[in-house]
NUNUTOR-801914 format. One line per field, with one value per residue: residue number from 1; chain; x, y, z of N, C-alpha, C in turn. Coordinates in steps of 0.2 Angstrom, whole numbers. Atoms other than C-alpha are relative to their C-alpha. Layout:
BEGIN
num (NUM,...) .
cadena (A,...) .
n_X (X,...) .
n_Y (Y,...) .
n_Z (Z,...) .
ca_X (X,...) .
ca_Y (Y,...) .
ca_Z (Z,...) .
c_X (X,...) .
c_Y (Y,...) .
c_Z (Z,...) .
END
This chain:
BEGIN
num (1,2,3,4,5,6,7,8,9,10,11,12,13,14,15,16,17,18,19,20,21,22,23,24,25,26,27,28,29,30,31,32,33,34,35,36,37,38,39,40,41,42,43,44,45,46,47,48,49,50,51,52,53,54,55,56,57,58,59,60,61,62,63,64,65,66,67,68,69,70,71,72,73,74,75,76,77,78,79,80,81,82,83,84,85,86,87,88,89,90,91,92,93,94,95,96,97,98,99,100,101,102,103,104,105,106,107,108,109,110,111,112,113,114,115,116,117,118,119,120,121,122,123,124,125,126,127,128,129,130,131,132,133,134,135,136,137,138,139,140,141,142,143,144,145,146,147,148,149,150,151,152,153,154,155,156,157,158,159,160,161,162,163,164,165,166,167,168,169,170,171,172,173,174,175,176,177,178,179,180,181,182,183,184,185,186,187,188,189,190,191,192,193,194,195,196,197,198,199,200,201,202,203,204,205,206,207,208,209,210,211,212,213,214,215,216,217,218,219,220,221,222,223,224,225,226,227,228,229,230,231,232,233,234,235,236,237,238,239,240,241,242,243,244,245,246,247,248,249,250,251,252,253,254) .
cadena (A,A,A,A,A,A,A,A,A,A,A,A,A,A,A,A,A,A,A,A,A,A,A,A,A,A,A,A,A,A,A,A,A,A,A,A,A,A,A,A,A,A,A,A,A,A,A,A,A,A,A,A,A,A,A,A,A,A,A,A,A,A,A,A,A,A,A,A,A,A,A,A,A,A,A,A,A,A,A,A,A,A,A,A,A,A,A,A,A,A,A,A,A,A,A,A,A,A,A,A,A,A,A,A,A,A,A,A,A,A,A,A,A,A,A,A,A,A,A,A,A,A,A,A,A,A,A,A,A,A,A,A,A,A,A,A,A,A,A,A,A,A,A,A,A,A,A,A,A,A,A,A,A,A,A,A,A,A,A,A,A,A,A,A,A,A,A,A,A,A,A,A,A,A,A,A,A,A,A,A,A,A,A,A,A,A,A,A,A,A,A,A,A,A,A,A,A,A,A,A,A,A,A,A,A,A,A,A,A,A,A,A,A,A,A,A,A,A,A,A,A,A,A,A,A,A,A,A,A,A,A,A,A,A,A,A,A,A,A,A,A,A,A,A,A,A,A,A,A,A,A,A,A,A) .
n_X (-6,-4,-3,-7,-5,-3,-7,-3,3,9,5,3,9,5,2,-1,-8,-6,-7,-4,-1,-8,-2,-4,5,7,4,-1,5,2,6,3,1,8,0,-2,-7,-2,-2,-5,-6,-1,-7,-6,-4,-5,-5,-6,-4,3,1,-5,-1,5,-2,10,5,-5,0,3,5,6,5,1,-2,5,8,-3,-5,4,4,-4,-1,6,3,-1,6,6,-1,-4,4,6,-3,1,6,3,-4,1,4,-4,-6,-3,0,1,-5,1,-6,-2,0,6,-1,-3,2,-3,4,-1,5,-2,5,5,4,-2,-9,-3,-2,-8,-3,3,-4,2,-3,2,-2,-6,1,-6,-2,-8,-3,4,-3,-6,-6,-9,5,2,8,3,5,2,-3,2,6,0,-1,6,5,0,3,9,5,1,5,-1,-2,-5,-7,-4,3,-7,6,-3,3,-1,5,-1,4,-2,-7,0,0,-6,-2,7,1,7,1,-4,4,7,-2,-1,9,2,-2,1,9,3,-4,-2,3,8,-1,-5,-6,-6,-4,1,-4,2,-5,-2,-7,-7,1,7,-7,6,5,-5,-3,6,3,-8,4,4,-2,-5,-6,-2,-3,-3,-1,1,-1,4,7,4,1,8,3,-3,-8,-2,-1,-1,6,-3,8,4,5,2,1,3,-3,-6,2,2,7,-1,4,8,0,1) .
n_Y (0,0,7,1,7,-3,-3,-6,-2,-6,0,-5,-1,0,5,8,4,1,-1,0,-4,0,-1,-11,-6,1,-1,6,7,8,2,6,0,-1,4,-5,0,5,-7,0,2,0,-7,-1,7,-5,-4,3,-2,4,7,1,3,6,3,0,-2,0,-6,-5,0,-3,-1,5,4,-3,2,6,0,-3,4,3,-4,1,5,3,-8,1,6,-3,-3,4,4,-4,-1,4,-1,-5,1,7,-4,-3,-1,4,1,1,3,-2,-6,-2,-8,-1,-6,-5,-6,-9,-3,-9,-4,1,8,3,3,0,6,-2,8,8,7,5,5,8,5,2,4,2,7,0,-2,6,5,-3,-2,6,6,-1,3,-1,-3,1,-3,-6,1,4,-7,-3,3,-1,-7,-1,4,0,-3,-7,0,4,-7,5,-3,-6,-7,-4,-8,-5,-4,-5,-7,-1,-2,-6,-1,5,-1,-5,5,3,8,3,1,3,5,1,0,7,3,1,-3,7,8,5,3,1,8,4,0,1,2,-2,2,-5,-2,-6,1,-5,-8,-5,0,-3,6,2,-2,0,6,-1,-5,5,4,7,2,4,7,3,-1,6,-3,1,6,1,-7,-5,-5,0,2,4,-6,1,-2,0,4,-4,5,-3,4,-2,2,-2,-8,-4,-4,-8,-2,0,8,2) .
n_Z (-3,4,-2,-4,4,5,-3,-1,4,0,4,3,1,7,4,-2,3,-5,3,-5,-1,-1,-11,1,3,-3,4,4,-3,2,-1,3,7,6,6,2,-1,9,5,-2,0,8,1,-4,3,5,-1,-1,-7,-3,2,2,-5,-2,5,3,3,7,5,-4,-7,3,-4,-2,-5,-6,-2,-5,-9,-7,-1,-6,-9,-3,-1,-6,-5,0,-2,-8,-2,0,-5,-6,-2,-4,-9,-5,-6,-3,-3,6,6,3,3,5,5,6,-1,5,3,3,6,-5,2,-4,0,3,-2,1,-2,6,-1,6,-1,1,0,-2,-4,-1,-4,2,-3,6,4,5,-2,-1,-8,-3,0,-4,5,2,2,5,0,7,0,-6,-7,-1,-2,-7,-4,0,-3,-6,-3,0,-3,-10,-1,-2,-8,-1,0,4,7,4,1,6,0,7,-1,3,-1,6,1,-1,-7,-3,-3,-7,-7,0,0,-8,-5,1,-3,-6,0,0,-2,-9,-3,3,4,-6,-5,3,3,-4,2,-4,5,6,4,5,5,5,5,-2,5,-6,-7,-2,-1,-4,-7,-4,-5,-5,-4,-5,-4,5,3,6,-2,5,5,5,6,8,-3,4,4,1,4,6,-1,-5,-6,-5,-6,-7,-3,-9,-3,-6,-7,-6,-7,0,1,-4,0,-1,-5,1,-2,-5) .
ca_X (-134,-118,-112,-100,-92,-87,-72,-60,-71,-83,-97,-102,-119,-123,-121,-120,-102,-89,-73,-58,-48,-28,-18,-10,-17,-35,-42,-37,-50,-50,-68,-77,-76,-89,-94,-90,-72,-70,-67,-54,-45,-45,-35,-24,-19,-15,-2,15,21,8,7,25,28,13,14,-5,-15,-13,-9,-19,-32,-48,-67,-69,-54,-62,-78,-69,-57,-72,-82,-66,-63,-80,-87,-76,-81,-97,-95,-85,-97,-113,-101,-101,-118,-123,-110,-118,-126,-109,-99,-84,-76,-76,-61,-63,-56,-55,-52,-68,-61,-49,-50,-38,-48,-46,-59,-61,-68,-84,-87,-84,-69,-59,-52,-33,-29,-30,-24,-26,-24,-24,-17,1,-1,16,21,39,41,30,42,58,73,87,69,68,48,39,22,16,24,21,3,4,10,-2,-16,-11,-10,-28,-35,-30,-43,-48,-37,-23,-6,2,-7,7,-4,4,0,-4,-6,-6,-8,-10,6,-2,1,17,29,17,19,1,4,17,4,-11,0,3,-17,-20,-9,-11,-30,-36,-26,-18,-31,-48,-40,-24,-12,4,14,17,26,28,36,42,54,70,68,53,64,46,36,53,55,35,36,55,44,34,45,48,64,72,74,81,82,76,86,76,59,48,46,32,28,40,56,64,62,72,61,64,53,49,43,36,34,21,34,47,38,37,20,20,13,-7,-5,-14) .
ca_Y (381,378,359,355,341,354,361,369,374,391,394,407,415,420,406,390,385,378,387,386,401,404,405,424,428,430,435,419,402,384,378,365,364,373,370,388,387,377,392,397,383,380,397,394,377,385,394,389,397,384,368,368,361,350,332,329,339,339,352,361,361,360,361,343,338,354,347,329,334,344,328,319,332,334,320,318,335,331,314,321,333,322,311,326,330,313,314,331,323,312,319,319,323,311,307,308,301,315,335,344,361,365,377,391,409,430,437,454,468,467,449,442,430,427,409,408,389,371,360,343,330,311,294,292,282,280,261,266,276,266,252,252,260,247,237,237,235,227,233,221,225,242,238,230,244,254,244,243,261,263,250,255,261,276,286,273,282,269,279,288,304,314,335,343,359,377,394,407,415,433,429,418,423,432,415,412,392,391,396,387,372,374,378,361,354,356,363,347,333,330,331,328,314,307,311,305,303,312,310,323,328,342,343,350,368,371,378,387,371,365,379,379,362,367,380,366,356,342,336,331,313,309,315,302,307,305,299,304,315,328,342,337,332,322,329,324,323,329,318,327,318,324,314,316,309,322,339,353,360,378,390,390,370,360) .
ca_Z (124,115,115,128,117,104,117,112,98,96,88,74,82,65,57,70,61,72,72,81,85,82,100,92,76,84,68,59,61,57,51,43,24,12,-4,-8,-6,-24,-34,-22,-21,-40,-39,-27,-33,-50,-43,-46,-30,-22,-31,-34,-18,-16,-23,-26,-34,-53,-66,-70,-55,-64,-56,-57,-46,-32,-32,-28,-14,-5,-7,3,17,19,25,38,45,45,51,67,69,69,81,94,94,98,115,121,136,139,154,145,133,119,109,91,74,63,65,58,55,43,31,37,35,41,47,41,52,47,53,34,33,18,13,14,13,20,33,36,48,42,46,36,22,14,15,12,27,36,35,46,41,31,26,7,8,-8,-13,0,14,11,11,27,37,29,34,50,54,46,55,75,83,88,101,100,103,90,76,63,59,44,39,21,20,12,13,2,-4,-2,17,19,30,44,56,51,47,63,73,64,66,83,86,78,87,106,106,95,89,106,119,107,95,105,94,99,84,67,53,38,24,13,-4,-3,-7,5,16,22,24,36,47,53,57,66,75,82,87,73,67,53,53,35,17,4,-11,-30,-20,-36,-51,-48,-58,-72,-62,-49,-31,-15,1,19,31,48,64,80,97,111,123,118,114,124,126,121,134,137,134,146) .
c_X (5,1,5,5,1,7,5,-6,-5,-3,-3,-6,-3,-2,0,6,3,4,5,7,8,3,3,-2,-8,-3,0,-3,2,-7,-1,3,-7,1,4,8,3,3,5,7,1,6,5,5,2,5,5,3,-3,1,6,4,-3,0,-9,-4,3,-2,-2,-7,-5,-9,-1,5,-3,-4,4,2,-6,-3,5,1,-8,-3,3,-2,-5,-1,3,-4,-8,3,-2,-5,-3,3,-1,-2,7,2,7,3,2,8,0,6,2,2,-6,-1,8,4,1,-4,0,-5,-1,-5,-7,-4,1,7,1,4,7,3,-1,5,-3,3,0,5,6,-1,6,6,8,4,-1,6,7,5,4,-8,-3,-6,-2,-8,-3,-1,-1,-6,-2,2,-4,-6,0,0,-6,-4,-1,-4,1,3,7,7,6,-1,7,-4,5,-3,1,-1,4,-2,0,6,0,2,5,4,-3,1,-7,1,2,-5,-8,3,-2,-6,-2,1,-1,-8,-4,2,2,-7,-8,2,7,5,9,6,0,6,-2,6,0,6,3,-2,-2,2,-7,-4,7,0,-7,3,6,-3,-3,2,2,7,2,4,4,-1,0,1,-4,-7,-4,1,-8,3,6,7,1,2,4,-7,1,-7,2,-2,2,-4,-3,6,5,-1,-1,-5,0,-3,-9,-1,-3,2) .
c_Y (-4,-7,-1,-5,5,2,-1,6,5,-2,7,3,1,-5,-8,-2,0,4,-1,4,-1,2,8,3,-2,2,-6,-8,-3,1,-5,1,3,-1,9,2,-2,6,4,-5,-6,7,-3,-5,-1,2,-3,1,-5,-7,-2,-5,-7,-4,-2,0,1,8,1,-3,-2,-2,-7,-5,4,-4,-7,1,3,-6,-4,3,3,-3,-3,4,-1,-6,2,3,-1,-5,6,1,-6,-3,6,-3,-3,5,4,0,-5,0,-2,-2,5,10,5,7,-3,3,7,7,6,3,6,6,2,-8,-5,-3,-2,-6,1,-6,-6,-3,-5,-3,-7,-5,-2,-6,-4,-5,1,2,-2,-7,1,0,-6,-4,3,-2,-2,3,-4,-1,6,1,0,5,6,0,-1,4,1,-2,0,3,7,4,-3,3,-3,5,4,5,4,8,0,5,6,3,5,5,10,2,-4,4,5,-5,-1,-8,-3,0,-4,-7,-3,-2,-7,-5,-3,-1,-5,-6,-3,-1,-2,-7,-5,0,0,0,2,1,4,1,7,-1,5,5,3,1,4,-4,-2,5,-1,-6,-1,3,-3,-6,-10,1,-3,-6,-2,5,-5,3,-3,-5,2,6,1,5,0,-4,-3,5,-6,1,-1,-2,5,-3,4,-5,1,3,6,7,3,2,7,3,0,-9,-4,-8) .
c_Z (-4,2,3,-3,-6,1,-3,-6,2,-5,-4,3,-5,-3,2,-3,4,-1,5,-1,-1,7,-1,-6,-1,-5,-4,4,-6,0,-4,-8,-3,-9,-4,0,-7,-3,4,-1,-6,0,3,-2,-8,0,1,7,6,-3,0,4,4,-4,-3,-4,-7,-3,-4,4,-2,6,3,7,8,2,4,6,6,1,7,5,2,5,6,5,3,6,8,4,3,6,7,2,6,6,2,6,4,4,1,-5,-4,-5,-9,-6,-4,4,-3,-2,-2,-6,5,-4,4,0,1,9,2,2,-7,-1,-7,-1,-3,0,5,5,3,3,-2,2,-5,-3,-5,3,1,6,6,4,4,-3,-1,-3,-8,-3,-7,2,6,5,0,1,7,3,-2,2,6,5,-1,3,7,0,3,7,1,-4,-4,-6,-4,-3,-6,-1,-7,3,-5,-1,-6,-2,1,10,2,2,7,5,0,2,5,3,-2,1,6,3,-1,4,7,0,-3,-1,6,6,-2,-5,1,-1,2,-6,-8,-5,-6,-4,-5,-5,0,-4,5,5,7,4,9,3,4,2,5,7,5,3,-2,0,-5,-1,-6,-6,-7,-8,-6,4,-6,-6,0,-2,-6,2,7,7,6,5,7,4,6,4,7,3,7,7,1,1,6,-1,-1,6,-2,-1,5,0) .
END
């Protein structure tokens, strides 16, 4: 019998792997991390049409930073996942720290799915934004607002939650990531980890990145002119923020 503490989540009969399904394209899943993914996203992350956007990962990509990043999204996978287990008997449902699928993927015909990109949910980290607007934060006040989101407990609707993510460019514009958003959005983050408040960013350009999160219902709160030089040159950066209190729940929402 399948664990009632996985909900909303299915289960691969083949292979026991959690997934969780998109609300409209029914062939596209969230799942866990595998180790077999690396060499994808060593490609993907080479791609100027990809990285160009993201601030992160460095240039070129190489196998040693793969292997790292899968060690970090890993682990909380896992770690989530070994949490549910050990609350199958509770009667309900548990409220957890992290999201344990995320590794967006199409699943062919044949039952064989294909790996098409990344999204992540994490706890914002960026002391600058963190800090209230007009407050010229130093490194240690930056800290401190930092530490303070990382430290609430689990569930607690204080939390500032952030998004990466990235698909692959053989499928951008389809409404894939709006809807792998949305999917994250309502069917886990809000009623499995409490999510009540998020905060995200994109650089001016990513006109792509900004309408998904249009689509769902953020807002463009500001534009922090010359926030850093990535990948050679100084980028502007549009922050984004989304609010329990305020969003409409799309249909099928509970």
């Amino acid at each position: 019998m399948a664990n009632p503490q996985l909900h909303p989540l299915e289960v691969n009969p083949r292979t026991g792997e959690p997934f969780l399904r998109l609300r409209k394209h029914k062939n596209v899943i969230l799942t866990p991390p595998r180790s077999s993914d690396i060499p994808e996203n060593i490609r993907y992350l080479n791609d100027p049409h990809v990285n160009d956007m993201l601030s992160g990962p460095p240039v070129p990509y190489l196998l040693e930073h793969a292997e790292a990043w899968y060690k970090v999204i890993s682990t909380p996978s896992e770690e989530t996942l070994a949490a549910i287990e050990a609350a199958r008997d509770m009667p309900d449902l548990i409220t957890v720290r992290h999201c344990p699928v995320r590794v967006i993927r199409e699943v062919k015909e044949d039952g064989e799915d294909v790996f098409l990109g990344d999204i992540g949910l994490l706890r914002f980290d960026e002391g600058r934004l963190l800090a209230p607007d007009g407050l010229q934060a130093d490194d240690e006040q930056k800290a401190k607002y930092v530490n303070a989101n990382i430290e609430r407990p689990v569930g607690d609707p204080e939390i500032v939650w952030s998004i990466g993510d990235y698909l692959a460019p053989s499928h951008h514009g389809r409404g894939i990531m709006t809807d792998v958003l949305e999917t994250l959005l309502w069917d886990w983050a809000v009623p499995r980890m409490g999510v009540r408040r998020i905060c995200a960013s994109a650089f001016e350009g990513n006109h792509g990145s900004i309408r998904v999160f249009e689509r769902n219902g953020f807002t463009v709160t500001k534009t922090v002119e010359n926030w850093a030089v990535v990948k050679g040159r100084m980028r502007n950066l549009h922050v984004v923020e989304w609010d329990y209190s305020t969003a409409v729940p799309p249909s099928g929402s509970s």
